[in-house]
NUZALUM-70635 format. One record per residue: residue in one letter; y, x, z of N, C-alpha, C, O in turn; residue number from 1. Coordinates in steps of 0.2 Angstrom, whole numbers, plus 5000, padded with zeros to 4 digits. Example, Ala and Ser with C-alpha at 12.3 -4.5 7.8 and 13.67 -1.06 7.14 Angstrom:
! residues 2
+--------+------+------+------+------+------+------+------+------+------+------+------+------+------+
: torvex :  nc2 :  nc1 :  nc3 : cac2 : cac1 : cac3 :  cc2 :  cc1 :  cc3 :  oc2 :  oc1 :  oc3 : gunu :
+--------+------+------+------+------+------+------+------+------+------+------+------+------+------+
:      A : 4972 : 5066 : 5039 : 4978 : 5062 : 5039 : 4984 : 5066 : 5039 : 4983 : 5071 : 5042 :    1 :
:      S : 4989 : 5064 : 5035 : 4995 : 5068 : 5036 : 5000 : 5064 : 5039 : 5006 : 5067 : 5040 :    2 :
+--------+------+------+------+------+------+------+------+------+------+------+------+------+------+
//
This chain:
! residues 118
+--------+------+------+------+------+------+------+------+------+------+------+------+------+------+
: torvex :  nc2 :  nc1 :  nc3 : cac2 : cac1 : cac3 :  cc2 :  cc1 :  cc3 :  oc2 :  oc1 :  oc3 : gunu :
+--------+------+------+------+------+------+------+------+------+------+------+------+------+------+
:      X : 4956 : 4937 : 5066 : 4958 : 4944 : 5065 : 4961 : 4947 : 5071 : 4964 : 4944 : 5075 :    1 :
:      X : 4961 : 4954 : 5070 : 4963 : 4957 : 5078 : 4967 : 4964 : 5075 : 4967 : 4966 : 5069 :    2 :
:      X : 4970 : 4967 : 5079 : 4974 : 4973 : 5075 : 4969 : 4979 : 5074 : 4965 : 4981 : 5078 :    3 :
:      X : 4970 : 4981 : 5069 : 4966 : 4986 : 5067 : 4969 : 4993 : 5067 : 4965 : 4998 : 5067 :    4 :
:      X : 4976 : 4993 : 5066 : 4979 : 4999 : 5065 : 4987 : 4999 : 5065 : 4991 : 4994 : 5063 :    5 :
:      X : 4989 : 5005 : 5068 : 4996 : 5004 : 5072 : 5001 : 5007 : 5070 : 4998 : 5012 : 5068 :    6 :
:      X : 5007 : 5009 : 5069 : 5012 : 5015 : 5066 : 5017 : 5015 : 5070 : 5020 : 5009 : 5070 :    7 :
:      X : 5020 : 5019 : 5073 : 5027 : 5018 : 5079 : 5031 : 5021 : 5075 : 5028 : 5024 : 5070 :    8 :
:      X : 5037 : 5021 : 5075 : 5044 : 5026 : 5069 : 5047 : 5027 : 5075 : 5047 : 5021 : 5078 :    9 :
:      X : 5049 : 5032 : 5080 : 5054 : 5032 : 5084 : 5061 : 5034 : 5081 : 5062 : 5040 : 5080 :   10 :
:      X : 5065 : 5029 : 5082 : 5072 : 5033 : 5080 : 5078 : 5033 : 5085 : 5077 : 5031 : 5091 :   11 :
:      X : 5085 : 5034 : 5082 : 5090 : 5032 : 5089 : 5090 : 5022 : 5087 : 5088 : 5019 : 5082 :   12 :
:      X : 5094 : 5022 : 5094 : 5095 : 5016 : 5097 : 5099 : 5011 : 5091 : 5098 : 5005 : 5089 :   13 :
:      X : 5103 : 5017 : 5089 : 5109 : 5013 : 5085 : 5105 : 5012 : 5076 : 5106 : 5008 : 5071 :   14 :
:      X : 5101 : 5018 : 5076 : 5096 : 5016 : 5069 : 5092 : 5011 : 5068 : 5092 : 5007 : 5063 :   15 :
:      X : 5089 : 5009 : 5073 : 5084 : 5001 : 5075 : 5090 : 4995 : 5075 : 5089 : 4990 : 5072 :   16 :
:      X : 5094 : 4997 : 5078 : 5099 : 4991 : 5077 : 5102 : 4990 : 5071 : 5107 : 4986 : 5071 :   17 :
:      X : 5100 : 4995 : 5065 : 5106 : 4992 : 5061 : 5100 : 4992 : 5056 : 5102 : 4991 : 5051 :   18 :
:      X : 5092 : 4992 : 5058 : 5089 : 4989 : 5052 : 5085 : 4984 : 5055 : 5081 : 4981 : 5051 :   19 :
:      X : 5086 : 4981 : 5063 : 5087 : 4974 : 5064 : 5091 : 4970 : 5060 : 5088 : 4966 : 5057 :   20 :
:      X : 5100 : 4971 : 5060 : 5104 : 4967 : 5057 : 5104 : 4969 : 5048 : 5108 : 4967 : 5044 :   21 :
:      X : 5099 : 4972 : 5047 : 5099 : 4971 : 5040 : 5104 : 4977 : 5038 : 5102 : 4978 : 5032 :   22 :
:      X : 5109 : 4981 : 5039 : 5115 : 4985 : 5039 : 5113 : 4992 : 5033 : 5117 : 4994 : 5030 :   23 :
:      X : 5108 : 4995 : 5034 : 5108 : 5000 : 5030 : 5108 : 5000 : 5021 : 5105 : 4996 : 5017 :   24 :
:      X : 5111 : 5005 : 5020 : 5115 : 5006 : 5012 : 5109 : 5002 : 5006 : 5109 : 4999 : 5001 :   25 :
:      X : 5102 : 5006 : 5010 : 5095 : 5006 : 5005 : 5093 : 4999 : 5003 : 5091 : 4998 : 4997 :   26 :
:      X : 5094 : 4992 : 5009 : 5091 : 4988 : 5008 : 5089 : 4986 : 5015 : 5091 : 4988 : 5020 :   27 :
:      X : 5085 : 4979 : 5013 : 5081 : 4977 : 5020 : 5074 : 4981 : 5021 : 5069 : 4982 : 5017 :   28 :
:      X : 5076 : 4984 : 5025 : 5070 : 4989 : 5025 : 5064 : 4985 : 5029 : 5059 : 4987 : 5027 :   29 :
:      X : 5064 : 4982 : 5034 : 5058 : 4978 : 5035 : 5055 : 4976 : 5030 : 5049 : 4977 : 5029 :   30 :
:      X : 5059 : 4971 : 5024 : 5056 : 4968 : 5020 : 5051 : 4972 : 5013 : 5047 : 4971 : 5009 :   31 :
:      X : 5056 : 4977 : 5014 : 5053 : 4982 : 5010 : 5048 : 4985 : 5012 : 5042 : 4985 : 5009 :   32 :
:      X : 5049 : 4989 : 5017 : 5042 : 4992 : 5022 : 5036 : 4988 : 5023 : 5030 : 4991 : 5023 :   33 :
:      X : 5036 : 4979 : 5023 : 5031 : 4975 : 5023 : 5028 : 4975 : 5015 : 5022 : 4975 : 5013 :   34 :
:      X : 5034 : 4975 : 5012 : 5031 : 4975 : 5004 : 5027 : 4979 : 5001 : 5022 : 4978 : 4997 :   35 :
:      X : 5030 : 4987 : 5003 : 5026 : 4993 : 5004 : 5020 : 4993 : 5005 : 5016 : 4996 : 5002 :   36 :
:      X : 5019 : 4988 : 5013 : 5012 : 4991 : 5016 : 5005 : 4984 : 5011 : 5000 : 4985 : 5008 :   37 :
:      X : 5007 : 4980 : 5011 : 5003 : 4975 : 5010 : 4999 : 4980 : 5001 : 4994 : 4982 : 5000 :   38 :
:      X : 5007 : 4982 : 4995 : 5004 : 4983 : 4991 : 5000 : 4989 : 4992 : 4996 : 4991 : 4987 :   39 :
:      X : 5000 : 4993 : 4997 : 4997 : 5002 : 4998 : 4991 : 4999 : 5002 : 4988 : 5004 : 5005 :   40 :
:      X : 4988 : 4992 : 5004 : 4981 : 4991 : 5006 : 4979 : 4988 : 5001 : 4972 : 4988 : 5002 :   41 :
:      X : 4981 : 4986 : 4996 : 4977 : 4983 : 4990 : 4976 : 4989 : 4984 : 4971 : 4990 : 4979 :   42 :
:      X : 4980 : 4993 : 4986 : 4979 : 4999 : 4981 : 4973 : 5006 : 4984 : 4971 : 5011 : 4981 :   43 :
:      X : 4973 : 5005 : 4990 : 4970 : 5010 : 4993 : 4963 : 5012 : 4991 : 4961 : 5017 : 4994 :   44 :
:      X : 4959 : 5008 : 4988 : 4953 : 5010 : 4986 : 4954 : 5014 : 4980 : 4949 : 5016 : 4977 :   45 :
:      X : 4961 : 5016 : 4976 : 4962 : 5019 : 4973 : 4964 : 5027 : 4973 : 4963 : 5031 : 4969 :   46 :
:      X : 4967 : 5025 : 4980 : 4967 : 5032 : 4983 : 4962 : 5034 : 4988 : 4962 : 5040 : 4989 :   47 :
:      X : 4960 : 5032 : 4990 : 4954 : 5035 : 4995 : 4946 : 5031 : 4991 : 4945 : 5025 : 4993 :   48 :
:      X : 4944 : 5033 : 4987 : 4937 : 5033 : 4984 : 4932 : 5031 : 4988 : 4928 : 5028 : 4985 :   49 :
:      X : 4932 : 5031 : 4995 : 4928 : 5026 : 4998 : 4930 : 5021 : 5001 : 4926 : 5018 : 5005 :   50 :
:      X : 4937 : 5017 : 5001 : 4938 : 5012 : 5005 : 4936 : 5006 : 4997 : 4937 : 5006 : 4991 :   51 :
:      X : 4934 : 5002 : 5001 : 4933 : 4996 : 4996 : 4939 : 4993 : 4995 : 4944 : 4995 : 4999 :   52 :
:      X : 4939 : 4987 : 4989 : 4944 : 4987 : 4985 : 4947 : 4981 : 4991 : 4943 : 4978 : 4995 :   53 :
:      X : 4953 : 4980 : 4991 : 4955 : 4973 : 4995 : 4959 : 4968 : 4993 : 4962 : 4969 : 4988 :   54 :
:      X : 4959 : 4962 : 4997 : 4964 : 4958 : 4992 : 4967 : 4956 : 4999 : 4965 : 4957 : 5004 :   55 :
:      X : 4975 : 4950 : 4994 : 4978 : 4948 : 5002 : 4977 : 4946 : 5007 : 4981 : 4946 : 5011 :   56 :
:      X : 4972 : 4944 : 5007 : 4968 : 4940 : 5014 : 4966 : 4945 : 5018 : 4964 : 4943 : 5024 :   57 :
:      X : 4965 : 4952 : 5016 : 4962 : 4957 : 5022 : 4964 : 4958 : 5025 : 4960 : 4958 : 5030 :   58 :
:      X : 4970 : 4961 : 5025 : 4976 : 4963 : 5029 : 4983 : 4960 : 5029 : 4986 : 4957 : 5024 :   59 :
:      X : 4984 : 4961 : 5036 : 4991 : 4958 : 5035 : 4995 : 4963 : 5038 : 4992 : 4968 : 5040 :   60 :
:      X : 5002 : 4963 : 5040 : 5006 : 4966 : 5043 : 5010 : 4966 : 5046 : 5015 : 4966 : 5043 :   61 :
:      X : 5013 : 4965 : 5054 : 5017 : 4963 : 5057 : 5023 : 4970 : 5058 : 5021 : 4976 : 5060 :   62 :
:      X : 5028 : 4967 : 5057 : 5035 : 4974 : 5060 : 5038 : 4972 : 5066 : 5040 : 4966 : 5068 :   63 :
:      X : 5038 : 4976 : 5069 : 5042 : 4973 : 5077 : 5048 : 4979 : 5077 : 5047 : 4985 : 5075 :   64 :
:      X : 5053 : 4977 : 5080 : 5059 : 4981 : 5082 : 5062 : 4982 : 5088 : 5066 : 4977 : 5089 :   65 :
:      X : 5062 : 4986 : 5091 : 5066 : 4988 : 5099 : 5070 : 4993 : 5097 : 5072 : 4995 : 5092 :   66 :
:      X : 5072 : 4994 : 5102 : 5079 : 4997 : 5103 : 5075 : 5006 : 5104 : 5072 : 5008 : 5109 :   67 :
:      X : 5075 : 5009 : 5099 : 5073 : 5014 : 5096 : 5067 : 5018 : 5093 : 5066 : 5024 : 5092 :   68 :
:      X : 5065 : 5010 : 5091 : 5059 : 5009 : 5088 : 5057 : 5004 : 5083 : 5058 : 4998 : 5083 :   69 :
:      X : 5053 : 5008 : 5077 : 5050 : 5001 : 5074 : 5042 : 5001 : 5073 : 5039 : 5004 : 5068 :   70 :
:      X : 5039 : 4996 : 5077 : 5032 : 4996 : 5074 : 5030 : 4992 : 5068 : 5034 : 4988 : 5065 :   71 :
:      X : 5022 : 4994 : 5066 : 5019 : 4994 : 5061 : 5013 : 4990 : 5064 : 5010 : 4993 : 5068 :   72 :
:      X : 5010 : 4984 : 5063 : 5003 : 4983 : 5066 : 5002 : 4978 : 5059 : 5006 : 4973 : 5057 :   73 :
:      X : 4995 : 4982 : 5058 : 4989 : 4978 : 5053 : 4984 : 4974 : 5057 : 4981 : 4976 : 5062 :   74 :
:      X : 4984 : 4970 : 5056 : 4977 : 4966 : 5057 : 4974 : 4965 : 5053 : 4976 : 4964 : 5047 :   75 :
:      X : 4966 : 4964 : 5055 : 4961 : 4960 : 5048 : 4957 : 4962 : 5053 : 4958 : 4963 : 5059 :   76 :
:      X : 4949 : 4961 : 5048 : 4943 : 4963 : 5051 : 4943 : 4969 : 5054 : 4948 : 4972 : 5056 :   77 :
:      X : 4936 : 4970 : 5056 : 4935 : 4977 : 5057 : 4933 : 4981 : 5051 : 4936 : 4987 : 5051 :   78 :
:      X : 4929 : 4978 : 5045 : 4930 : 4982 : 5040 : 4933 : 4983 : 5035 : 4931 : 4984 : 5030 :   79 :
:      X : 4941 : 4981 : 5039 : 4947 : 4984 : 5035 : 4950 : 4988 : 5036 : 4955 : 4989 : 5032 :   80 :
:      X : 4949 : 4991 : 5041 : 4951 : 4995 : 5045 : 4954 : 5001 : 5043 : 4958 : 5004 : 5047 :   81 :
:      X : 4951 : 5005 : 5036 : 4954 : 5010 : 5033 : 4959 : 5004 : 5026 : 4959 : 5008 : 5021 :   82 :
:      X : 4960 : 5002 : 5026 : 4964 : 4998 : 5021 : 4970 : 4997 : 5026 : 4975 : 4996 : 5023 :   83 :
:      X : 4969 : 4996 : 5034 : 4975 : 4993 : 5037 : 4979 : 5001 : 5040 : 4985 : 5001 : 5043 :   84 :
:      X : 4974 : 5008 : 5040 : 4978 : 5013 : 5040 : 4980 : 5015 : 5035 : 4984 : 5020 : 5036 :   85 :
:      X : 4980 : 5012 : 5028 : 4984 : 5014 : 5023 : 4992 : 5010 : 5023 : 4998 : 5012 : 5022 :   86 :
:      X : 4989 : 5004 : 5025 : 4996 : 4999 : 5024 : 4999 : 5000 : 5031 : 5005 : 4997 : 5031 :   87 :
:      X : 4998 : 5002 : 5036 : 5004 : 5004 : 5041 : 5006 : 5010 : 5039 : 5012 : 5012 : 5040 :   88 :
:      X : 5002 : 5014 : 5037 : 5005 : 5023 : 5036 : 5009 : 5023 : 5031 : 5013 : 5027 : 5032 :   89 :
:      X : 5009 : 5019 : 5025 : 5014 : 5018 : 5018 : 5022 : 5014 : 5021 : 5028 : 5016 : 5020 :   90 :
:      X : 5019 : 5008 : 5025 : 5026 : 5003 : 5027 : 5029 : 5008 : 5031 : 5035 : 5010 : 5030 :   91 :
:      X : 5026 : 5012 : 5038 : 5032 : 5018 : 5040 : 5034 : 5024 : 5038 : 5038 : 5028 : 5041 :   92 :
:      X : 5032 : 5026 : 5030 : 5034 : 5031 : 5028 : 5041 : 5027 : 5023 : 5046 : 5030 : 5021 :   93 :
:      X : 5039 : 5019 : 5022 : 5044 : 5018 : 5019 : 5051 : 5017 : 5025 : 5057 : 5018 : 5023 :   94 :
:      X : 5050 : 5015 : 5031 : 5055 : 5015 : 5037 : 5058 : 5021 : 5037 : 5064 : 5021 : 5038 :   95 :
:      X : 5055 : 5026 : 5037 : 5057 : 5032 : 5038 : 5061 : 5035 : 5031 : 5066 : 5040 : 5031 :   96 :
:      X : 5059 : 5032 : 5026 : 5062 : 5035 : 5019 : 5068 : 5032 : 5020 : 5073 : 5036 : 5019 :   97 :
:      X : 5069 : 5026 : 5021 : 5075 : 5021 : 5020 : 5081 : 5024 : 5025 : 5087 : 5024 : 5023 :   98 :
:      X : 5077 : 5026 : 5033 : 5083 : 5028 : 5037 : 5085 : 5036 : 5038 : 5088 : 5038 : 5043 :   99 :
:      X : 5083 : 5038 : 5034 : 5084 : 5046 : 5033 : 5090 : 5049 : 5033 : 5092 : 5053 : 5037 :  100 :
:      X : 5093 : 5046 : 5029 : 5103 : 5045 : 5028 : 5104 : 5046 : 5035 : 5107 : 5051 : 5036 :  101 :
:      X : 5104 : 5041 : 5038 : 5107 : 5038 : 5045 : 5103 : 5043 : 5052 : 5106 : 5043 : 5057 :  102 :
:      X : 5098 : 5045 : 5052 : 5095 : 5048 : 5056 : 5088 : 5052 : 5055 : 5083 : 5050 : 5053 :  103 :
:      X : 5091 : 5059 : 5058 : 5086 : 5065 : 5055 : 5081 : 5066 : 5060 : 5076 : 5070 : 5059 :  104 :
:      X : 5082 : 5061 : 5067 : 5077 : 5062 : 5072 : 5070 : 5059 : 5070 : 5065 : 5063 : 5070 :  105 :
:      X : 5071 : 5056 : 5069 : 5064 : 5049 : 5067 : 5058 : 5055 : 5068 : 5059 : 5061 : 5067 :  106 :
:      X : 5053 : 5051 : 5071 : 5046 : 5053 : 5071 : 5042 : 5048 : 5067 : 5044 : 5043 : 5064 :  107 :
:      X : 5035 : 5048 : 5067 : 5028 : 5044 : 5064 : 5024 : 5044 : 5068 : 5025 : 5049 : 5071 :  108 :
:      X : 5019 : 5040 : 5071 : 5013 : 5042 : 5074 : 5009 : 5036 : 5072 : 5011 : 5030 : 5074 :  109 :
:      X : 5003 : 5037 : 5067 : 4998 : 5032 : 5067 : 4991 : 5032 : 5070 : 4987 : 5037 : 5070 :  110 :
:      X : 4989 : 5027 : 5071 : 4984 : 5026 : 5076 : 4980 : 5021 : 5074 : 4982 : 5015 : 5074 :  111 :
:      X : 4971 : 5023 : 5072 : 4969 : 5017 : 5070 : 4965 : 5014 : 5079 : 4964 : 5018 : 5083 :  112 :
:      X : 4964 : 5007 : 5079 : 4962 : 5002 : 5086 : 4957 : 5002 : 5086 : 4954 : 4998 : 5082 :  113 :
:      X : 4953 : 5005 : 5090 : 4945 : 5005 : 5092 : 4943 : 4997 : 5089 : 4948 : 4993 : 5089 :  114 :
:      X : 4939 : 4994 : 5087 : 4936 : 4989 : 5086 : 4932 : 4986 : 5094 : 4928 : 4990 : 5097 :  115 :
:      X : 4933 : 4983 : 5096 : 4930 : 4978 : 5101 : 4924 : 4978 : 5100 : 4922 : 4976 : 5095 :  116 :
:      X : 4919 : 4981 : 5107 : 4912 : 4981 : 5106 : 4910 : 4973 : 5105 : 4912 : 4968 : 5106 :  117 :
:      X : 4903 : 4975 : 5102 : 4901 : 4968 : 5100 : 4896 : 4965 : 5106 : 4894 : 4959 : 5105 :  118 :
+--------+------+------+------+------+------+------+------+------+------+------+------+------+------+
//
């Protein structure tokens, strides 16, 4: 599996670090933002009428955290590709919902990963 699709949340320094340490009022927001995106790749053929239906195995999701950032990276196939821009774009609106409270900077950007020529 190779990454398919990407999601950055840019926020302050001190926001990354307190949903590194778990700290914020809402919750573990990685754990929920991962729960977020997995269930919004399995449902996306609900929402988007031409992605086919998917199951656990298609996507998966990694969250990475720096110091005032948090990534989103889906991996699977190549044709999951709109299935893994559902499930990063759901898990960073979920990053974004949760740190709201604590900072109004936050940005989004997703980005789906060229496939590797064959």
């Amino acid at each position: 599996m190779s990454d398919i699709a990407r999601a950055h949340v840019t926020m302050l320094a001190t926001t990354s670090a307190r949903v590194a340490a778990n700290e914020l009022a809402k919750g573990d927001v990685l754990a929920t933002a991962r729960f977020a995106g997995v269930h919004a790749a399995r449902a996306s053929a609900s929402l988007v009428p031409s992605i086919p239906a998917a199951s656990l195995a298609d996507v998966t999701l990694r969250l990475e955290v720096g110091e005032g950032w948090v990534d989103v990276v889906a991996s699977g196939a190549a044709d999951a590709a709109a299935q893994g821009l559902v499930a990063v774009t759901v898990a960073a609106l979920t990053v974004y919902d949760m740190c709201k409270a604590v900072d109004r900077t936050m940005s989004v950007d997703v980005e789906a990963v060229a496939a590797p020529p064959d």
